[in-house]
PDB file of N, CA, C and O in Angstrom:
ATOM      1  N   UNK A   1       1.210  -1.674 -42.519  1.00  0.00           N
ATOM      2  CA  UNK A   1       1.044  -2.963 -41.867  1.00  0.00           C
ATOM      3  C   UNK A   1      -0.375  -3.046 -41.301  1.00  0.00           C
ATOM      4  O   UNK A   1      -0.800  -2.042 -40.730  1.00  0.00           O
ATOM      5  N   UNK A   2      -1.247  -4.254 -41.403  1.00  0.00           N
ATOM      6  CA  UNK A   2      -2.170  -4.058 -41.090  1.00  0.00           C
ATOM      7  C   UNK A   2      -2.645  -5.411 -40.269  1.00  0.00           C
ATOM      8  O   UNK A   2      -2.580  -6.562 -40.701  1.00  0.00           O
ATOM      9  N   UNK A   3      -3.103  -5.019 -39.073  1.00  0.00           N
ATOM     10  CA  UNK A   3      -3.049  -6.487 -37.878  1.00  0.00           C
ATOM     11  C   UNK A   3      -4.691  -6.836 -38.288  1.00  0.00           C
ATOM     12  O   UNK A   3      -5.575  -6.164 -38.818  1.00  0.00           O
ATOM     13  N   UNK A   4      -4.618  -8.375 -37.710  1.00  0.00           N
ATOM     14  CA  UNK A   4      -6.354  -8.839 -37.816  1.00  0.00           C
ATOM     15  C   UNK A   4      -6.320  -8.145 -36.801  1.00  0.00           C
ATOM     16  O   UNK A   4      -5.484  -7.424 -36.257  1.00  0.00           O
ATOM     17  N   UNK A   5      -7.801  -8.595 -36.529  1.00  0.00           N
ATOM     18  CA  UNK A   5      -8.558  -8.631 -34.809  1.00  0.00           C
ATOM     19  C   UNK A   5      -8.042  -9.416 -34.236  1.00  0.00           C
ATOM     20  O   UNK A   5      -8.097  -9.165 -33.033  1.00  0.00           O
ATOM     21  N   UNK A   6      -7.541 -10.277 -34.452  1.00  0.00           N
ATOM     22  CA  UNK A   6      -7.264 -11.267 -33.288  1.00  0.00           C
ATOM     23  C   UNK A   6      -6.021 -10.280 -32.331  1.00  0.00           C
ATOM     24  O   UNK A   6      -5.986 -10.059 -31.121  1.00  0.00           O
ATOM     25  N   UNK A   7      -4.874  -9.736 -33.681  1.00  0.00           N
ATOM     26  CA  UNK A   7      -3.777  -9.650 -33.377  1.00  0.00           C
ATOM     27  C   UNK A   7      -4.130  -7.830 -32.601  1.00  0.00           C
ATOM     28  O   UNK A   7      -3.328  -7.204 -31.908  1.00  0.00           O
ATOM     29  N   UNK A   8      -5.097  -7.509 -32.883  1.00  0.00           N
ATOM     30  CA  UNK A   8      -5.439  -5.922 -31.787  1.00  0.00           C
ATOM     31  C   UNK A   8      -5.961  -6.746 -30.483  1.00  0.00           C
ATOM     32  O   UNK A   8      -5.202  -6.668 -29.517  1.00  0.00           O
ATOM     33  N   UNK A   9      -6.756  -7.270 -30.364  1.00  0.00           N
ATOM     34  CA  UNK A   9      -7.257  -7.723 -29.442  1.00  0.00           C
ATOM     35  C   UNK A   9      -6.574  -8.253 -28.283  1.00  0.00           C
ATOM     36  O   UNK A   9      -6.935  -7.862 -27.174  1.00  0.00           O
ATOM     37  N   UNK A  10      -5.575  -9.147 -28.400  1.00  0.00           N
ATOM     38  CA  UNK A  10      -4.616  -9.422 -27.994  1.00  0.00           C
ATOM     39  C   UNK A  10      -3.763  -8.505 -27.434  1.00  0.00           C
ATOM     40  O   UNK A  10      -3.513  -8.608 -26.233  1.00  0.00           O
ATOM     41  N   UNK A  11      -3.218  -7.532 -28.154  1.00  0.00           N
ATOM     42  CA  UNK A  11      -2.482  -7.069 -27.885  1.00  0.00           C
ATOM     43  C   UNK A  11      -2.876  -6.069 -26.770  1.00  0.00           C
ATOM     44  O   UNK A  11      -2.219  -5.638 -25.823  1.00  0.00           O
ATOM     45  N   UNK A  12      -4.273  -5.805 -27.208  1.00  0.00           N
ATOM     46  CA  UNK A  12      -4.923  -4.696 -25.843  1.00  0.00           C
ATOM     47  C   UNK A  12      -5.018  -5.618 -24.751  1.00  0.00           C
ATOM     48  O   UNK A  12      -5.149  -5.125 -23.631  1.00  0.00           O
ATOM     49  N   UNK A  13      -4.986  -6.591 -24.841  1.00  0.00           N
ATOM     50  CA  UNK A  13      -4.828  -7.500 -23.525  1.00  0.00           C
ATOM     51  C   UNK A  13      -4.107  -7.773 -22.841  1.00  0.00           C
ATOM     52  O   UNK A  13      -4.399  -8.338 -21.787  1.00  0.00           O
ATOM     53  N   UNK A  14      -2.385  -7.345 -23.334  1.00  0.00           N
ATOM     54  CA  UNK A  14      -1.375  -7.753 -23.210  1.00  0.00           C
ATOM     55  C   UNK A  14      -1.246  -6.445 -22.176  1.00  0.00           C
ATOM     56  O   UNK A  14      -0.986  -6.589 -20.982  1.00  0.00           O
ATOM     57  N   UNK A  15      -1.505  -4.909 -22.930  1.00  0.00           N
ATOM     58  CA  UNK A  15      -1.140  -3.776 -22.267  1.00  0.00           C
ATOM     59  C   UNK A  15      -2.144  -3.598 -21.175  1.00  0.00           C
ATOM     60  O   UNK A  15      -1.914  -2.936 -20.163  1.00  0.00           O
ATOM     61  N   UNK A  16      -3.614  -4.407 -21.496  1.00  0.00           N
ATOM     62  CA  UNK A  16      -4.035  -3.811 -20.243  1.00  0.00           C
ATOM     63  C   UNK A  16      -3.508  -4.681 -18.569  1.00  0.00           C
ATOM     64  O   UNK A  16      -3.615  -4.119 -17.479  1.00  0.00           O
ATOM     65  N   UNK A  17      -2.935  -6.166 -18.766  1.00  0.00           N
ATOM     66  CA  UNK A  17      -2.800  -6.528 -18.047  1.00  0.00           C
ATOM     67  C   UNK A  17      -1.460  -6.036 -17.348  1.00  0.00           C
ATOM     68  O   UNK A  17      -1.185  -5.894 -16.156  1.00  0.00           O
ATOM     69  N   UNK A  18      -0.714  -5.823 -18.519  1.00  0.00           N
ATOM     70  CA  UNK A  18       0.553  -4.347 -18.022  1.00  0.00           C
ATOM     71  C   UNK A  18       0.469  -3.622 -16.815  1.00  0.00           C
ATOM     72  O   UNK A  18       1.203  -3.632 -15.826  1.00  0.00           O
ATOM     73  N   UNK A  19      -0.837  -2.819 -17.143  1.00  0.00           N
ATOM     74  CA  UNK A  19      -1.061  -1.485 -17.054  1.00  0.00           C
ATOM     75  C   UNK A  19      -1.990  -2.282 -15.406  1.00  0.00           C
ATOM     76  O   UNK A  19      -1.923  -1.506 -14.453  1.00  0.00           O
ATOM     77  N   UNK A  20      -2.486  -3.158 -15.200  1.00  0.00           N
ATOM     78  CA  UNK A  20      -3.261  -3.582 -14.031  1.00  0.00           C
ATOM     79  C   UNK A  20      -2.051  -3.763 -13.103  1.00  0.00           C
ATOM     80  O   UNK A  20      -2.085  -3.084 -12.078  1.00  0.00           O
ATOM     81  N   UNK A  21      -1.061  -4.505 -13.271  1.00  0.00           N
ATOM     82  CA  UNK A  21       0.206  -4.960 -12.629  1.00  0.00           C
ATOM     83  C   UNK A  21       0.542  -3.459 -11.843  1.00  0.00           C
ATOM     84  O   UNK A  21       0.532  -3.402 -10.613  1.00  0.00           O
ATOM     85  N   UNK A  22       0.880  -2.088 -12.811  1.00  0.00           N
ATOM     86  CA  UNK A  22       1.511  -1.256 -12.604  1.00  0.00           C
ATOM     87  C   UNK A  22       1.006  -0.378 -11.843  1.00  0.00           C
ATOM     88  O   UNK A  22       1.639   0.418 -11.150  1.00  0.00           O
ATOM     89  N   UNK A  23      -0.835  -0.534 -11.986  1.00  0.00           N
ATOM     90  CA  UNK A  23      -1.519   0.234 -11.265  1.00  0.00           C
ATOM     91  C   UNK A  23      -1.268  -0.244  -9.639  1.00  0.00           C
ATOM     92  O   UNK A  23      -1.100   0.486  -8.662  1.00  0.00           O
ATOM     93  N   UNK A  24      -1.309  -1.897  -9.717  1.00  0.00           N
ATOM     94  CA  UNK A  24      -1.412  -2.449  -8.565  1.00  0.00           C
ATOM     95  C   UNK A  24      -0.774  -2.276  -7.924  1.00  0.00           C
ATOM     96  O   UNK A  24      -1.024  -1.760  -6.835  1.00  0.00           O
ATOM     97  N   UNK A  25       0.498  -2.680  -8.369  1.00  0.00           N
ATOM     98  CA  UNK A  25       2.018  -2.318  -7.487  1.00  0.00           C
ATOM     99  C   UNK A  25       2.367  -0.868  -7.202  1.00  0.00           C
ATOM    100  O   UNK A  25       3.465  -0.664  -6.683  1.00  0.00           O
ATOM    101  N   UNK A  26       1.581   0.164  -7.472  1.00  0.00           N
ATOM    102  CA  UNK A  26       1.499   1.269  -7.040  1.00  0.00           C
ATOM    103  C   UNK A  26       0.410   1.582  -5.578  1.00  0.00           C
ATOM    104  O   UNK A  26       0.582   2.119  -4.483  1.00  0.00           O
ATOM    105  N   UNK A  27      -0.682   0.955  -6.238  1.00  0.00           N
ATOM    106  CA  UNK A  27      -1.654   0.755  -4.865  1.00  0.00           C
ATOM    107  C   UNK A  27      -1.292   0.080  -3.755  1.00  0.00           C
ATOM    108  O   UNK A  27      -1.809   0.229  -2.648  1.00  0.00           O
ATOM    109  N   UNK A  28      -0.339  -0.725  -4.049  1.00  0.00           N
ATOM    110  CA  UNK A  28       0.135  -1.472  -2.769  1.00  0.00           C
ATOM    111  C   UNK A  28       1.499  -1.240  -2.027  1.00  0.00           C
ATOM    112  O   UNK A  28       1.813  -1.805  -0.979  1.00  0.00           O
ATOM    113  N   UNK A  29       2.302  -0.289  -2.742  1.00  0.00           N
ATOM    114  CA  UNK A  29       3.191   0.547  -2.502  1.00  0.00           C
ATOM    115  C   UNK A  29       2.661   1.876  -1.162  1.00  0.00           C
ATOM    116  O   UNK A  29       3.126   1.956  -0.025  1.00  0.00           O
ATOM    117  N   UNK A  30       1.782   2.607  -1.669  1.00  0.00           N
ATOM    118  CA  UNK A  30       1.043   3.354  -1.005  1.00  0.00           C
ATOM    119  C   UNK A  30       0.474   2.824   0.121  1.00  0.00           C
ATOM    120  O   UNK A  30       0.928   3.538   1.015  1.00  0.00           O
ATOM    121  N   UNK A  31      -0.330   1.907   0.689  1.00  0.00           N
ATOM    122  CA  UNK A  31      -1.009   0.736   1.155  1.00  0.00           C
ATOM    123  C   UNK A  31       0.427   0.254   2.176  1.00  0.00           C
ATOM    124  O   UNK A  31       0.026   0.005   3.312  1.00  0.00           O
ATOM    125  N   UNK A  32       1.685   0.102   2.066  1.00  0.00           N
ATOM    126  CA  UNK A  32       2.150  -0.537   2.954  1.00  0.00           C
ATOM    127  C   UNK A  32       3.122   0.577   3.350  1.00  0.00           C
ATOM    128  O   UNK A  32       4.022   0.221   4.111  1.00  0.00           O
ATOM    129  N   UNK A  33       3.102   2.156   2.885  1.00  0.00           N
ATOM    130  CA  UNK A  33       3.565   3.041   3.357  1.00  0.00           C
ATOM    131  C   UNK A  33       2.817   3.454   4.697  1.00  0.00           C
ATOM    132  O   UNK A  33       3.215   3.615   5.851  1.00  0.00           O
ATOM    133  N   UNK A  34       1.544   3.564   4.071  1.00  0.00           N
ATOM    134  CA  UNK A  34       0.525   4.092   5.414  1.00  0.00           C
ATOM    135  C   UNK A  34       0.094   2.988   6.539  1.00  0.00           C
ATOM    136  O   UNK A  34      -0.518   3.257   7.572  1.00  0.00           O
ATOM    137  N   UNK A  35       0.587   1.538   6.086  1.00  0.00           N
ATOM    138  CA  UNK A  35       0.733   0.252   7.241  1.00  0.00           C
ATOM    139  C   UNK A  35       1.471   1.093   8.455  1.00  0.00           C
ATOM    140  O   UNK A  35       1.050   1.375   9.577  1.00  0.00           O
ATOM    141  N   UNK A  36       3.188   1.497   7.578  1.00  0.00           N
ATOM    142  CA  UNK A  36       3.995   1.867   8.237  1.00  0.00           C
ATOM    143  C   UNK A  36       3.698   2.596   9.058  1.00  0.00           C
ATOM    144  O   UNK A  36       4.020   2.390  10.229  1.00  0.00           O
ATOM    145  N   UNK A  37       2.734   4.054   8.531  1.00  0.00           N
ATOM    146  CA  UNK A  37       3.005   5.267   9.272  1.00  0.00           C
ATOM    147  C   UNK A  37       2.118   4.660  10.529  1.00  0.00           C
ATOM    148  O   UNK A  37       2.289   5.055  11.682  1.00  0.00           O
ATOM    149  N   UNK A  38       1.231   3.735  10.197  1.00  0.00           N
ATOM    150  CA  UNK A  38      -0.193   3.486  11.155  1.00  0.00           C
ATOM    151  C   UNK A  38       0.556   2.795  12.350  1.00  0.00           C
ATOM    152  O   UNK A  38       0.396   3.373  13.425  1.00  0.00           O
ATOM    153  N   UNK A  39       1.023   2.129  12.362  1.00  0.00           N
ATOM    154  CA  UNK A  39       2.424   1.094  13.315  1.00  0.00           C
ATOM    155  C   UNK A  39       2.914   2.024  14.127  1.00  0.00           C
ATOM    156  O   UNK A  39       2.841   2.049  15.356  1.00  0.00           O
ATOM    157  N   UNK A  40       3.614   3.091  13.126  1.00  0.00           N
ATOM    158  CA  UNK A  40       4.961   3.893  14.434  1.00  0.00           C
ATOM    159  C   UNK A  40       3.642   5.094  15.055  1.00  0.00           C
ATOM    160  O   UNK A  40       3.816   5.715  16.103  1.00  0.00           O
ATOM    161  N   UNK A  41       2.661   5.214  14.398  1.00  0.00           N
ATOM    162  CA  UNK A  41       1.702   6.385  15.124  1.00  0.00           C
ATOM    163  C   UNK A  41       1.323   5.169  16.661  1.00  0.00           C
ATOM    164  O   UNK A  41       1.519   5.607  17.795  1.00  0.00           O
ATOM    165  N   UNK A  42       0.749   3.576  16.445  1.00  0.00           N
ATOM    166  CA  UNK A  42       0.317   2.461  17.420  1.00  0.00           C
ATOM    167  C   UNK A  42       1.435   2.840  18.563  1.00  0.00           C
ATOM    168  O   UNK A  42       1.207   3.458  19.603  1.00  0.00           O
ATOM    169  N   UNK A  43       2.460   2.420  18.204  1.00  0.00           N
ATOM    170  CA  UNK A  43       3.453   2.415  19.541  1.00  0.00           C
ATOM    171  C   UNK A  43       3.816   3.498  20.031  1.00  0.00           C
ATOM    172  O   UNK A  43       4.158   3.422  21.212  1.00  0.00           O
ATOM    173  N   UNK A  44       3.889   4.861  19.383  1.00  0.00           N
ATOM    174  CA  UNK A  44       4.128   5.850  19.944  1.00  0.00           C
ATOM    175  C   UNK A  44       3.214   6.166  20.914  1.00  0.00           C
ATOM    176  O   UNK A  44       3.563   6.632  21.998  1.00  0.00           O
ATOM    177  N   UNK A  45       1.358   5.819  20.434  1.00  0.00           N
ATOM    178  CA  UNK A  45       0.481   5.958  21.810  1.00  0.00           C
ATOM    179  C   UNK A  45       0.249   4.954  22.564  1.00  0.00           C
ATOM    180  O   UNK A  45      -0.686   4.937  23.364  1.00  0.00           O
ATOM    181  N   UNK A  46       1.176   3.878  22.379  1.00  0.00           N
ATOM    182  CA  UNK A  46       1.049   2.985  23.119  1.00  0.00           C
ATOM    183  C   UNK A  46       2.300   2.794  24.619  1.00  0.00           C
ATOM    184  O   UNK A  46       2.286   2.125  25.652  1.00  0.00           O
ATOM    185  N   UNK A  47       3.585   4.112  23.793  1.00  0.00           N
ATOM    186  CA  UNK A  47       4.594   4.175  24.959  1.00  0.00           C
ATOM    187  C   UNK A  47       4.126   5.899  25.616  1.00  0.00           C
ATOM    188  O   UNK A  47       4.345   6.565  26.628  1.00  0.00           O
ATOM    189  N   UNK A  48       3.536   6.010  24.599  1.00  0.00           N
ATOM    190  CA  UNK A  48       2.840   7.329  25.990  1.00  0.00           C
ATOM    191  C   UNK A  48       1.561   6.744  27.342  1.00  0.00           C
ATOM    192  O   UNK A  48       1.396   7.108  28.507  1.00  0.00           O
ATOM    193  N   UNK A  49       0.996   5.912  26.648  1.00  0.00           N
ATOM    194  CA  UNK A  49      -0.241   5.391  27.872  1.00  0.00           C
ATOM    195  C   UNK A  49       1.253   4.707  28.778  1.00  0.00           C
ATOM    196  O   UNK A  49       1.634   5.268  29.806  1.00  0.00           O
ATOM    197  N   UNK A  50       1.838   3.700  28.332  1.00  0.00           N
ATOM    198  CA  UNK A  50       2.918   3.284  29.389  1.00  0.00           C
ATOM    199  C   UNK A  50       3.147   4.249  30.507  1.00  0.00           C
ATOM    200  O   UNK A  50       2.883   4.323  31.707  1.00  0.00           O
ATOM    201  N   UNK A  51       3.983   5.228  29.243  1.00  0.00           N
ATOM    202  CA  UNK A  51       4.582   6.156  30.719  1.00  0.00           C
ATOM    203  C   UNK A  51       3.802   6.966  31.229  1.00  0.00           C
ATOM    204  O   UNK A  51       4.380   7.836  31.881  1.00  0.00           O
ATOM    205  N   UNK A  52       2.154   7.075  31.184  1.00  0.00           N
ATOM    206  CA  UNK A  52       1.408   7.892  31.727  1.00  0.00           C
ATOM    207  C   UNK A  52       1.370   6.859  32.935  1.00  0.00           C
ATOM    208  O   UNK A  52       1.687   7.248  34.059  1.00  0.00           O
ATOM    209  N   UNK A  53       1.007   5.627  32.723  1.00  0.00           N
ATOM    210  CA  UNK A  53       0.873   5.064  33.664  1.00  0.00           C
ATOM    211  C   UNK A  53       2.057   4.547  34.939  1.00  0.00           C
ATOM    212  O   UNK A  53       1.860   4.230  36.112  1.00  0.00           O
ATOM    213  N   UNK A  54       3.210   4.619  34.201  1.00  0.00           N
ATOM    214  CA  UNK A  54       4.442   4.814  35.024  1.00  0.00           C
ATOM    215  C   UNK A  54       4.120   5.706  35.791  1.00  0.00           C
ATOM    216  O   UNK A  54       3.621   5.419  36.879  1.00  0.00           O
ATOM    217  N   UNK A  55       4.362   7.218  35.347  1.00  0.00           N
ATOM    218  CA  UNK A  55       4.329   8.293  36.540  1.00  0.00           C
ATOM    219  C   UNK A  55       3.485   8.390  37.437  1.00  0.00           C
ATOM    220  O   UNK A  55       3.681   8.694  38.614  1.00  0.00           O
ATOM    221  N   UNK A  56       2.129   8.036  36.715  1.00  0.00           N
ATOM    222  CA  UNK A  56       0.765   8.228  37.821  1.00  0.00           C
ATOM    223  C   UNK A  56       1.162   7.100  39.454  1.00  0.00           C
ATOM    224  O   UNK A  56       0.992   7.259  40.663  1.00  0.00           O
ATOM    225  N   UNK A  57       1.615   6.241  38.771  1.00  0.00           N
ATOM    226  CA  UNK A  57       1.908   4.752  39.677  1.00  0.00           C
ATOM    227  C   UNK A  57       2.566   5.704  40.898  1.00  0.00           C
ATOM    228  O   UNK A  57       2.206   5.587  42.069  1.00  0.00           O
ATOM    229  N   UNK A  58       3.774   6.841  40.365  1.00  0.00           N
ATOM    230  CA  UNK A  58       4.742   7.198  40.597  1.00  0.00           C
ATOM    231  C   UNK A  58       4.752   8.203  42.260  1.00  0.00           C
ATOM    232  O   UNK A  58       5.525   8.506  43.168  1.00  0.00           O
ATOM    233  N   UNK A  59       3.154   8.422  41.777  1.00  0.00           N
ATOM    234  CA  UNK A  59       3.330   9.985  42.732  1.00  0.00           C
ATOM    235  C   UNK A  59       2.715   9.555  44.350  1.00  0.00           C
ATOM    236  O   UNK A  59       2.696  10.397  45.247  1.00  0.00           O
TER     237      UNK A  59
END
């Protein structure tokens, strides 16, 4: 079987836009994991300054 150019050309267009999708949705997978971790690391030093400042209030 033997394709024109049109019909390779195309078709590498087809897989690379595939292959951009798959890359992407991987990059942005990763990307809203480390959102996550960045968030619960925010409030965790944000309920330690609290209660630093609770106790200090305290003594």
């Amino acid at each position: 079987m033997v394709m024109k150019p049109e019909t390779k050309n195309l078709v590498f267009v087809i897989l690379a836009i595939i292959g951009g999708i798959v890359v992407l949705g991987w990059a942005l997978k990763i990307a809203f994991k480390l959102v996550g971790i960045a968030i619960v690391l925010g409030l965790a030093v944000l309920a330690y300054i609290f209660i630093q400042n609770m106790v200090g209030k305290g003594r």
